[in-house]
C-alpha positions in Angstrom: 72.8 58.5 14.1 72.1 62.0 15.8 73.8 63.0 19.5 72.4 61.7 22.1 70.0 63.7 23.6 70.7 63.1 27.2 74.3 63.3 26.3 73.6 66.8 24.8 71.5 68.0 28.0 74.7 67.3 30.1 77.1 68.8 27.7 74.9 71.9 27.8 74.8 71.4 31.7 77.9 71.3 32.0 78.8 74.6 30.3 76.0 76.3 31.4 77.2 76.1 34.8 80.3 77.9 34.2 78.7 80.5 31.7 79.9 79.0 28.6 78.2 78.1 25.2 78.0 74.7 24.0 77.8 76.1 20.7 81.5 77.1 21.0 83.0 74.1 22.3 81.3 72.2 20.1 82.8 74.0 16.7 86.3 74.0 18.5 85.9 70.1 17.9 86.2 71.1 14.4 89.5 72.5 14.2 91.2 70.3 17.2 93.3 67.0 15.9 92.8 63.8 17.4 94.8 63.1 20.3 98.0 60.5 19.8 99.7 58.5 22.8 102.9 60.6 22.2 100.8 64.1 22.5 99.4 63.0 25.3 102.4 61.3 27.0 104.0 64.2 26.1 107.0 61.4 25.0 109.5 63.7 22.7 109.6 66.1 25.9 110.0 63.4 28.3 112.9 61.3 26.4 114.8 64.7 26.1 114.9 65.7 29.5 118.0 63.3 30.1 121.1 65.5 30.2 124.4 63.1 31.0 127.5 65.2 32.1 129.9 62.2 31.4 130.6 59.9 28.7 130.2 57.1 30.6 127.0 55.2 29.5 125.9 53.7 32.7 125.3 57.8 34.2 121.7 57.3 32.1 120.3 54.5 33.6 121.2 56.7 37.0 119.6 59.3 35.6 116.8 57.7 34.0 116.1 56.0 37.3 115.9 58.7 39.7 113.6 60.7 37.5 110.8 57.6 37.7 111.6 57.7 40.8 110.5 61.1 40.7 107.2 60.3 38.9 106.4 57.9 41.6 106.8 60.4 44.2 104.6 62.4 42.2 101.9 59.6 42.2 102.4 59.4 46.0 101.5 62.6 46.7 98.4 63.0 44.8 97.0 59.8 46.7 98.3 61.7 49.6 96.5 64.9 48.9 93.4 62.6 48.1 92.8 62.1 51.4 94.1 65.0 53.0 91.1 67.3 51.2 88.5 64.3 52.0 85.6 65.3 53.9 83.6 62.2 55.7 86.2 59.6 54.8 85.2 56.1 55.3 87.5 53.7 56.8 87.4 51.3 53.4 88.8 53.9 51.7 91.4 55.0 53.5 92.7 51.3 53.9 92.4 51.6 50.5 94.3 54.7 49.7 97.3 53.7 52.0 97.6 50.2 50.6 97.8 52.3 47.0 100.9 54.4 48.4 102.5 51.6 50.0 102.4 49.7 46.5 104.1 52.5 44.5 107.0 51.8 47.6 107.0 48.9 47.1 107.9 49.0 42.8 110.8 52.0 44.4 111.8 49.4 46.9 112.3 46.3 44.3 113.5 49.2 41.8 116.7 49.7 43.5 117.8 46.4 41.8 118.3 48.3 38.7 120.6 50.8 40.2 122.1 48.0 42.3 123.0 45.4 39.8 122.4 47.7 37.0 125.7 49.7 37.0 129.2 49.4 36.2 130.9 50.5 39.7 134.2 52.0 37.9 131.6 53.9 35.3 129.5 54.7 38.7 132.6 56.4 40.6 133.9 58.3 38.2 130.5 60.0 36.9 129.5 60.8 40.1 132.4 62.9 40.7 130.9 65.5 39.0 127.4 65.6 40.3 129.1 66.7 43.2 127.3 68.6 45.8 124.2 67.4 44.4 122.8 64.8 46.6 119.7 62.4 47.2 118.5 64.1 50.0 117.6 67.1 48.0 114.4 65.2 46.4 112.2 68.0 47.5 109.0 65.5 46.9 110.4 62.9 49.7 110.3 65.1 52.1 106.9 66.5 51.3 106.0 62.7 51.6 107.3 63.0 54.8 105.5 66.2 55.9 102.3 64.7 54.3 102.5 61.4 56.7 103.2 62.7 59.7 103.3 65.1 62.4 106.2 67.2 62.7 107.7 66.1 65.9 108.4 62.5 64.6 110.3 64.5 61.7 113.1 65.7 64.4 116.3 64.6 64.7 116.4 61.9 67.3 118.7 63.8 69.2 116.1 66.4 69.8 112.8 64.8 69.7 112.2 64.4 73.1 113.7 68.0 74.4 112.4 70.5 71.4 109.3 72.2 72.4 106.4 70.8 70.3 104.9 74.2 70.3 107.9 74.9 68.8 107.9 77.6 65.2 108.0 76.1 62.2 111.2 77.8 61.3 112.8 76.2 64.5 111.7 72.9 64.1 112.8 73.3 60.4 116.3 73.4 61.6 116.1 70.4 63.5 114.6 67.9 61.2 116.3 65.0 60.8 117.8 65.4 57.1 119.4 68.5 58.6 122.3 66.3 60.0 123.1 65.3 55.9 124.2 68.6 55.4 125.1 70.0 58.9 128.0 69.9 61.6 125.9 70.5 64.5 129.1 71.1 66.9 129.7 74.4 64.9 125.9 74.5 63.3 127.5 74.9 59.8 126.0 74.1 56.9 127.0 72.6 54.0 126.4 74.1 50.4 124.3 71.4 49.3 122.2 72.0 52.3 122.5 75.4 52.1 121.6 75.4 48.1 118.2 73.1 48.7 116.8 75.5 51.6 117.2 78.8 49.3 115.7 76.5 46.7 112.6 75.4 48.8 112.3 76.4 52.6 109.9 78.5 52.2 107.5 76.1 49.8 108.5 73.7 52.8 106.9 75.7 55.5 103.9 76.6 53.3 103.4 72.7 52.4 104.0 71.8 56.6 101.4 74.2 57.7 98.7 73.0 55.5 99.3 69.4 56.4 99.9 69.9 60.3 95.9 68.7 60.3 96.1 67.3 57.2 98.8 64.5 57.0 97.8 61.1 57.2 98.2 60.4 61.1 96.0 63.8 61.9 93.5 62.1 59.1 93.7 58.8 61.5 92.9 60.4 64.4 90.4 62.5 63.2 88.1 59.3 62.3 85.5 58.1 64.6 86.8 55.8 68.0 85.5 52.6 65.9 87.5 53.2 62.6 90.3 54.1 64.4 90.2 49.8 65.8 89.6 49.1 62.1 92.4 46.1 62.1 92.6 46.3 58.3 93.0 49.8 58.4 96.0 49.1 61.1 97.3 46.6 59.2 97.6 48.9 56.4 99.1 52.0 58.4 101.6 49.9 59.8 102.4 48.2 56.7 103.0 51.7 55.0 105.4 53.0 57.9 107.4 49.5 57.8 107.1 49.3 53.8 108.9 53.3 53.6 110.5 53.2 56.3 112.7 50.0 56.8 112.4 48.0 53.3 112.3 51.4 51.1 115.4 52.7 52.9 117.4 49.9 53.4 117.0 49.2 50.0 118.6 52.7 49.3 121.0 52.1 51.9 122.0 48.5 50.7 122.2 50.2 47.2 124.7 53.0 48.4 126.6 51.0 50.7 127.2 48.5 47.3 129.3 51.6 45.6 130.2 53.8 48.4 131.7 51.1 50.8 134.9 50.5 48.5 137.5 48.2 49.7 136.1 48.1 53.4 136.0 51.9 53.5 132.8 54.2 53.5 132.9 56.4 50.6 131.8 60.6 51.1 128.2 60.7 49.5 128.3 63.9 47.0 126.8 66.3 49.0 129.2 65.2 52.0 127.1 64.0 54.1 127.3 61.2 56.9 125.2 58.8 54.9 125.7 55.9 57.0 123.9 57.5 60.8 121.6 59.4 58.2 120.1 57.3 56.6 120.3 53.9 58.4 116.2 53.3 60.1 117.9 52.6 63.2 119.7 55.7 64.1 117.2 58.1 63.7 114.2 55.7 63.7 112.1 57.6 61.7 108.7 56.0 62.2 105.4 58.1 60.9 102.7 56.5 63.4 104.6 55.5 66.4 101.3 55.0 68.5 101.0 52.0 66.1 103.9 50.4 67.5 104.7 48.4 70.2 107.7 49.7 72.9 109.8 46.7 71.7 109.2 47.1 68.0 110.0 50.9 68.6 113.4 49.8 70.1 114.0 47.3 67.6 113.1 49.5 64.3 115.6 49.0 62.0 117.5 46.4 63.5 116.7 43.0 62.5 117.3 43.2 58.9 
């Protein structure tokens, strides 16, 4: 049976649009192998990239969940950038897109059971002893998720938000992000080394990534529909599911998670990059809430509270 003809029209289409010959790419199917699952998983590479600095075998199930973790951020964001580079989106599919993201929360919020239940707390304290000042807060694709789902100002520490000016410079309001009090005294504005270490490591991609998505993040996508869509109660529904989904379940489940290893014998552990875990990461201190418009006064006063 010959090759299609209509097939071969596009194929020639297709390369003709970007100055290429068909010809070519048709012999290098000659010499190319089929493709496997583990070439194109890339498995080998991806089962070797777990390094343990301990004995202790519970330290790769820590490891191996936090880079799936990692993955999942990945996913995140690409649904993210989706429909941050759509032109003419229609309301069905941003519902659509947001209920996708708040899914891929919602395997990282029932996930935490693994690292919950699934380590041996004496194994737990003494390998993370040396993973010291690496911390959690250092996942540079959270807080691109962040950047991507907001505006900035609901990104400031609480203790600022209302008094920073939101014409503020991005370098400014880059020191007064919430995460910042993780890694900073702000009676002497010293920073830790773990703070410190992750800025040298990726301010700069930070300010790049923040300026691109100051129009582009997922509430400045919101507003820019049309009056109607905007009302769209599924579309609600689904923005304020996402906000409450990462927000209160995904972080108390981190929270719950921590407070299981760190809270030993009635007293709060340090985290490993020293900071104040507790006030940082706890919904109700800072209430971090990505579409506050969304939310009622009460609920706004209440965020974080009634868990």
């Amino acid at each position: 049976m010959g090759l299609d003809s209509n097939i071969t029209k596009q194929l020639k289409d297709k390369y003709n649009a970007i100055d290429q010959d068909l010809e070519d790419h048709l012999e290098g199917l000659l010499y190319s192998k089929p493709i496997s699952y583990w070439d194109y998983i890339q498995t080998d590479a991806l089962l070797n990239l777990q390094l343990p600095r301990t004995h202790f075998p519970d330290e790769m199930v820590f490891i191996i969940y936090h880079q799936v973790t990692e993955l999942l951020f990945k996913m995140i964001l690409t649904e993210i950038e989706q429909l941050a580079k759509a032109e003419n989106l229609e309301t069905e599919t941003f519902t659509d897109k947001i209920m996708r993201i708040s899914r891929y929360f919602d395997v990282l919020t029932s996930s935490f059971s693994i690292m919950k239940d699934g380590m041996n707390i004496e194994q737990y304290n003494k390998f993370r002893q040396t993973l010291i000042p690496a911390s959690g807060f250092q996942s540079a694709q959270y807080r691109k998720i962040e950047f991507a789902s907001t505006a900035l100002i609901n990104l400031i520490d609480k203790r600022f938000r209302d008094t920073i000016d939101r014409n503020s410079s991005y370098e400014n309001a880059f020191e007064h992000l919430y995460w910042q009090a993780a890694g900073k005294d702000y009676k002497t504005g010293k920073k830790s080394y773990t703070l410190t270490a992750f800025e040298e490591r990726y301010k700069e991609e930070f300010i790049r990534f923040t300026k691109f998505y100051y129009k582009n993040n997922l509430w400045a996508k919101f507003k820019s529909l049309p009056q109607k869509a905007q009302q769209n109660k599924a579309l609600i529904k689904a923005m304020r599911h996402y906000d409450f989904t990462v927000n209160i379940k995904w972080v108390m489940a981190h929270y719950n998670t921590a407070n299981h290893y760190l809270n030993i014998g009635g007293k709060t552990a340090e985290a490993t990059g020293g900071s104040e875990w507790v006030k940082y990461m706890h919904p109700k201190y800072q209430k971090r809430i990505f579409f506050p418009e969304l939310w009622t006064t009460k609920e706004i006063e209440a965020w974080g509270t009634n868990i």
